[in-house]
MARVO-342936 format. One record per atom (N, C-alpha, C): x, y negated, z negated; residue in three letters. Coordinates in steps of 0.1 Angstrom, whole numbers, plus 5000, padded with zeros to 4 digits. Atoms other than C-alpha are relative to their C-alpha. Example, Ala and Ser with C-alpha at 12.3 -4.5 7.8 and 13.67 -1.06 7.14 Angstrom:
<pts>
500950125000ALA;512350454922ALA;500949885000ALA;499150115000SER;513750114929SER;499249894992SER;
</pts>
This chain:
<pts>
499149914992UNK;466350344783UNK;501350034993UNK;499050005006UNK;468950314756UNK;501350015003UNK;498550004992UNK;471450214776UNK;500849874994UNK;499550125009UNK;474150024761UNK;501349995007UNK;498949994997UNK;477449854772UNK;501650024994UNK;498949985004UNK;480749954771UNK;501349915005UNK;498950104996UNK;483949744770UNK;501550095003UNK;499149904994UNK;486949874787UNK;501249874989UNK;498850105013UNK;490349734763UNK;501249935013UNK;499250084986UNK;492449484784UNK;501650115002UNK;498649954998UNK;495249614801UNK;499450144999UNK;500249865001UNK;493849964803UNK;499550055010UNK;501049984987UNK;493250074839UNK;499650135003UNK;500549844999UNK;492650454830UNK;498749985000UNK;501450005006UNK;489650304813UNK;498549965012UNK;500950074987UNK;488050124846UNK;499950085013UNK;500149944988UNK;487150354873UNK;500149955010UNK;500050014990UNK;487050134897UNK;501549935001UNK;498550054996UNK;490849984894UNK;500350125001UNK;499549904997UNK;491750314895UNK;499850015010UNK;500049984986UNK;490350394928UNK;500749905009UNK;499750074995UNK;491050094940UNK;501649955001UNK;498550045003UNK;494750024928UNK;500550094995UNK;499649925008UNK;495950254909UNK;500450155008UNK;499849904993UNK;495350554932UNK;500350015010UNK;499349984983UNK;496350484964UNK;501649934999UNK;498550005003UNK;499650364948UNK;500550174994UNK;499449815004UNK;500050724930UNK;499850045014UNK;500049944988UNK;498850894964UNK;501149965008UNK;499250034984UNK;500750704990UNK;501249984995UNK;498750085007UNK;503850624967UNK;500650144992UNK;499349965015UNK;504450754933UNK;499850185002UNK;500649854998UNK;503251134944UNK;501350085009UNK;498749954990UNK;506151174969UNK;501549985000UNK;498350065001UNK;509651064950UNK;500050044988UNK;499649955014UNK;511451144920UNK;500449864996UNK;499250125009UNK;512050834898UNK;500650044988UNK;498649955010UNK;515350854882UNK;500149864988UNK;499750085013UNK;515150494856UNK;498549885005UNK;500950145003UNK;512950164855UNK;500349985014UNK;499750144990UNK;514849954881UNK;499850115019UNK;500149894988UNK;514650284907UNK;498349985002UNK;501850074995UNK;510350234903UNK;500049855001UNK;500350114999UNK;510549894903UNK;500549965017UNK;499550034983UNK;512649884935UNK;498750095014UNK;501449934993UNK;510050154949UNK;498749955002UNK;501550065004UNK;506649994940UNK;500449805006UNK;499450104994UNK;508549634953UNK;499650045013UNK;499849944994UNK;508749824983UNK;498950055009UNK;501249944995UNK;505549994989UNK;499049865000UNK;501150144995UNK;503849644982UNK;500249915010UNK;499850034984UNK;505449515009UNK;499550015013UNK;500649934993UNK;504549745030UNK;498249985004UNK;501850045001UNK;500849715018UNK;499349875003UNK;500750164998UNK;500649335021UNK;500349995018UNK;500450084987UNK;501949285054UNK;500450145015UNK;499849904989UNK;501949655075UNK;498950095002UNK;501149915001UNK;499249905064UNK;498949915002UNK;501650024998UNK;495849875074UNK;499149994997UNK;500550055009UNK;493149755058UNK;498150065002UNK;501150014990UNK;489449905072UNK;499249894992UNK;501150155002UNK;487549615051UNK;500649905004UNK;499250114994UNK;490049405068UNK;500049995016UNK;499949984986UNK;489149525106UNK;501350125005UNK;498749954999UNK;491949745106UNK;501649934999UNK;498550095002UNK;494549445099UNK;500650034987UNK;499750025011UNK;496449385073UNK;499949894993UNK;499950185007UNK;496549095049UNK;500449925002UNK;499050094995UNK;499248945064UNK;499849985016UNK;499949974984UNK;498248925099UNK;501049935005UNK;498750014987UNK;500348985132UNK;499349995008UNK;500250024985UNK;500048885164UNK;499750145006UNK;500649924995UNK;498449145188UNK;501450015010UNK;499350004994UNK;501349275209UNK;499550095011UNK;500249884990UNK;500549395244UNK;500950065004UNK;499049944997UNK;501949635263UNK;501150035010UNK;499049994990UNK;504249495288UNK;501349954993UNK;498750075008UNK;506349385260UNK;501350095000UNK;498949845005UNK;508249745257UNK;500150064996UNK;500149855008UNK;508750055245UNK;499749984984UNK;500649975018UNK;507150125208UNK;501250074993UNK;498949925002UNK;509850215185UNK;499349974984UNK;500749925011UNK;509050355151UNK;501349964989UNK;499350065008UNK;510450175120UNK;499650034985UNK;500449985010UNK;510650305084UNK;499449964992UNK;500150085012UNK;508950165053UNK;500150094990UNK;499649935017UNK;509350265013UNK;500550115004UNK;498849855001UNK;512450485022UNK;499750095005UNK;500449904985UNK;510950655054UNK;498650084991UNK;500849955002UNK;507850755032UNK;498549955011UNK;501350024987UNK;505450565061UNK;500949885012UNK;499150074983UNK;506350375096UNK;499849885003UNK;500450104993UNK;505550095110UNK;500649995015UNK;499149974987UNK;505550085149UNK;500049855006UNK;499350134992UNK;507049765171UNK;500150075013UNK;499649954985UNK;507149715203UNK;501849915000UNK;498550034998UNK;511449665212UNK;499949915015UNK;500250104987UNK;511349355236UNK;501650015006UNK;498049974991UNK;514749445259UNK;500049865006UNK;
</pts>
Protein backbone atom coordinates (compact mmCIF):
# COMPACT_ATOMS: atom_id res chain seq x y z
CA UNK A 1 0.00 0.00 0.00
CA UNK A 2 3.19 2.02 0.38
CA UNK A 3 2.21 3.75 3.09
CA UNK A 4 4.71 5.03 5.27
CA UNK A 5 4.95 7.16 8.51
CA UNK A 6 5.55 10.50 9.08
CA UNK A 7 6.99 12.23 12.15
CA UNK A 8 5.68 15.54 13.14
CA UNK A 9 9.12 17.73 14.86
CA UNK A 10 8.35 18.39 18.65
CA UNK A 11 7.03 21.51 19.42
CA UNK A 12 5.48 22.03 16.04
CA UNK A 13 1.68 22.25 16.31
CA UNK A 14 1.23 23.55 12.56
CA UNK A 15 2.58 20.20 11.78
CA UNK A 16 -0.27 18.00 13.79
CA UNK A 17 -3.73 18.50 12.50
CA UNK A 18 -5.29 17.42 15.20
CA UNK A 19 -3.70 19.97 18.05
CA UNK A 20 -4.56 22.40 15.70
CA UNK A 21 -8.17 21.75 15.71
CA UNK A 22 -8.29 20.89 18.90
CA UNK A 23 -6.11 23.71 20.65
CA UNK A 24 -4.80 25.77 18.65
CA UNK A 25 -7.89 26.92 16.79
CA UNK A 26 -10.46 27.60 18.99
CA UNK A 27 -7.85 29.74 20.82
CA UNK A 28 -7.18 31.81 17.45
CA UNK A 29 -11.14 31.75 16.77
CA UNK A 30 -12.56 32.61 20.13
CA UNK A 31 -9.48 34.74 21.33
CA UNK A 32 -6.60 35.77 19.25
CA UNK A 33 -9.02 36.67 16.07
CA UNK A 34 -10.86 39.49 17.99
CA UNK A 35 -7.96 41.90 19.64
CA UNK A 36 -5.06 43.71 18.68
CA UNK A 37 -1.92 42.62 20.69
CA UNK A 38 0.31 45.44 21.39
CA UNK A 39 3.72 43.41 23.22
CA UNK A 40 4.27 39.87 24.88
CA UNK A 41 3.01 40.55 28.43
CA UNK A 42 -0.47 42.13 26.64
CA UNK A 43 -0.95 38.22 24.98
CA UNK A 44 0.13 36.65 27.86
CA UNK A 45 -2.31 38.60 30.02
CA UNK A 46 -4.97 37.73 27.26
CA UNK A 47 -4.44 33.96 26.73
CA UNK A 48 -4.09 33.85 30.95
CA UNK A 49 -7.45 35.11 30.65
CA UNK A 50 -9.21 33.26 28.02
CA UNK A 51 -7.84 29.96 29.84
CA UNK A 52 -9.60 30.86 32.64
CA UNK A 53 -12.43 31.27 31.17
CA UNK A 54 -12.09 27.90 29.28
CA UNK A 55 -11.25 25.83 32.38
CA UNK A 56 -13.90 26.94 34.63
CA UNK A 57 -16.98 28.79 32.38
CA UNK A 58 -17.27 27.64 28.79
CA UNK A 59 -18.91 24.64 27.90
CA UNK A 60 -17.64 21.61 27.00
CA UNK A 61 -20.22 19.21 24.71
CA UNK A 62 -17.84 16.04 25.43
CA UNK A 63 -18.18 17.24 28.85
CA UNK A 64 -22.32 17.27 28.93
CA UNK A 65 -22.37 20.72 28.42
CA UNK A 66 -20.22 21.48 31.75
CA UNK A 67 -17.20 22.70 32.13
CA UNK A 68 -14.05 21.22 33.56
CA UNK A 69 -14.39 22.92 36.56
CA UNK A 70 -17.81 22.07 37.55
CA UNK A 71 -20.53 24.36 39.23
CA UNK A 72 -23.24 23.76 41.20
CA UNK A 73 -26.70 23.75 39.21
CA UNK A 74 -28.37 26.99 40.27
CA UNK A 75 -32.07 27.08 40.25
CA UNK A 76 -34.28 29.60 39.63
CA UNK A 77 -35.65 30.99 42.68
CA UNK A 78 -32.22 32.15 43.51
CA UNK A 79 -32.66 35.58 41.32
CA UNK A 80 -32.33 37.45 38.60
CA UNK A 81 -29.54 36.31 35.90
CA UNK A 82 -27.02 38.96 35.56
CA UNK A 83 -24.57 38.80 32.72
CA UNK A 84 -20.75 38.97 33.66
CA UNK A 85 -17.86 39.60 31.32
CA UNK A 86 -14.88 37.35 30.56
CA UNK A 87 -11.40 37.91 28.40
CA UNK A 88 -12.22 41.77 28.37
CA UNK A 89 -16.00 41.45 27.54
CA UNK A 90 -14.94 39.19 24.52
CA UNK A 91 -17.65 36.24 26.05
CA UNK A 92 -20.09 36.27 29.28
CA UNK A 93 -20.75 34.25 31.76
CA UNK A 94 -24.34 34.44 33.31
CA UNK A 95 -25.04 34.17 37.43
CA UNK A 96 -27.83 34.24 39.07
CA UNK A 97 -27.49 37.74 41.68
CA UNK A 98 -28.84 36.18 45.08
CA UNK A 99 -30.45 39.69 46.76
Amino acid sequence: MAIREVLTAPRSSSQSPYVDRRLVGPIRRECLDHIIVFNESSLRRTLKSYFDYYHAVRTHLSLEKDAPETRPVQPPELGSVVELPEVGGLHHRYKQWVA
